[in-house]
C-alpha positions as CSV (number, residue, x, y, z in Angstrom):
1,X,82.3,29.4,-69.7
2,X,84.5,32.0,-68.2
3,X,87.7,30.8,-66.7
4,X,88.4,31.8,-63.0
5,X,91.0,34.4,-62.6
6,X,93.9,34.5,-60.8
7,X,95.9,36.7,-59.4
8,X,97.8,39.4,-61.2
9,X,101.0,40.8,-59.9
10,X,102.7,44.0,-61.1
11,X,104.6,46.5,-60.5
12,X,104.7,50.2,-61.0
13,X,107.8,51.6,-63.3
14,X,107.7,55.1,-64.7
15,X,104.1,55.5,-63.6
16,X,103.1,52.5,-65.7
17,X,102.3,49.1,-63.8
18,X,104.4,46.5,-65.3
19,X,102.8,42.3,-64.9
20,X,105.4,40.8,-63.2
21,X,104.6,37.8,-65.7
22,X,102.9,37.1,-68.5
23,X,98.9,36.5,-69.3
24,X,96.3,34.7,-71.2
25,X,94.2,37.2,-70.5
26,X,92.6,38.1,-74.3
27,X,93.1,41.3,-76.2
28,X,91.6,44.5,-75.1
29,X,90.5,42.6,-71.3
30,X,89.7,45.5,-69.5
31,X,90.4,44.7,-65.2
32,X,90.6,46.7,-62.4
33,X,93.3,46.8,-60.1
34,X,92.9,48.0,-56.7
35,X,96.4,48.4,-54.0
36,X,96.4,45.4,-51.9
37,X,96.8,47.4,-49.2
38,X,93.5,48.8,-49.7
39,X,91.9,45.9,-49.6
40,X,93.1,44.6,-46.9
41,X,92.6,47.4,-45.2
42,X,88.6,46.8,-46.3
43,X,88.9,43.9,-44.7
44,X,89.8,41.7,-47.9
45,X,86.9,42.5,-49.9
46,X,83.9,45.3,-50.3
47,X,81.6,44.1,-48.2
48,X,80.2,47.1,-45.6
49,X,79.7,46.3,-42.0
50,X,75.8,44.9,-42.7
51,X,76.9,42.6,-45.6
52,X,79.8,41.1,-43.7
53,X,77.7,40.4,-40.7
54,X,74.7,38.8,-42.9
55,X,77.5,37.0,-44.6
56,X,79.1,35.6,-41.3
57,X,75.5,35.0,-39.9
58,X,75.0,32.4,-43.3
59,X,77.9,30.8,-43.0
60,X,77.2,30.0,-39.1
61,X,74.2,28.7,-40.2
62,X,75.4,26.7,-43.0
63,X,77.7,24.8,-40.5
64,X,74.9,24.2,-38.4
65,X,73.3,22.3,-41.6
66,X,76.6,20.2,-42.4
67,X,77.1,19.0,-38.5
68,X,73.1,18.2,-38.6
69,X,74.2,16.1,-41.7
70,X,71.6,18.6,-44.4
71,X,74.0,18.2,-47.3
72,X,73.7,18.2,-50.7
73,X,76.1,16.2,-53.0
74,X,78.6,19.0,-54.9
75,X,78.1,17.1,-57.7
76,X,74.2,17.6,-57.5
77,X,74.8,21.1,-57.1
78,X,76.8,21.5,-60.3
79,X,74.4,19.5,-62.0
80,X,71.8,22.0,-60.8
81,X,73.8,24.9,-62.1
82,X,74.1,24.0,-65.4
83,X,71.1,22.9,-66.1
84,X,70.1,26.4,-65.5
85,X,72.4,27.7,-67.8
């Protein structure tokens, strides 16, 4: 089981970037770093304009579910999800 991520923070010294703190990443982790202002100029992530709106248009409809009551239990979910692993 992978281990979410967090946040890196660095900074650039002699054309190098420079973690501002230190890692458990393992050895030889390869990761991308993108500018944060380029993401956030994207919006905050790389969805285009027909992804965000299909996105938006489940999530509307997934609230519609919860105030209807149509939940499922998060611990049936999980259960779900690794029983498919």
């Amino acid at each position: 089981m992978r281990k979410s991520r967090q946040a890196l923070k660095a900074h650039v010294h002699n054309g190098r970037l420079v973690l501002d703190e230190p890692t458990d990443l393992p050895e030889g982790e390869v990761i991308e770093l993108v500018p944060l202002d380029q993401v956030l100029a994207s919006g905050g992530d790389y969805l285009d304009d027909e992804e965000r709106a299909a996105l938006h248009q489940e999530l509307e409809a997934s609230v519609a579910e919860a105030k209807a009551g149509q939940l499922i239990a998060a611990d049936d979910v999980l259960a779900e999800l690794r029983a498919k692993r």
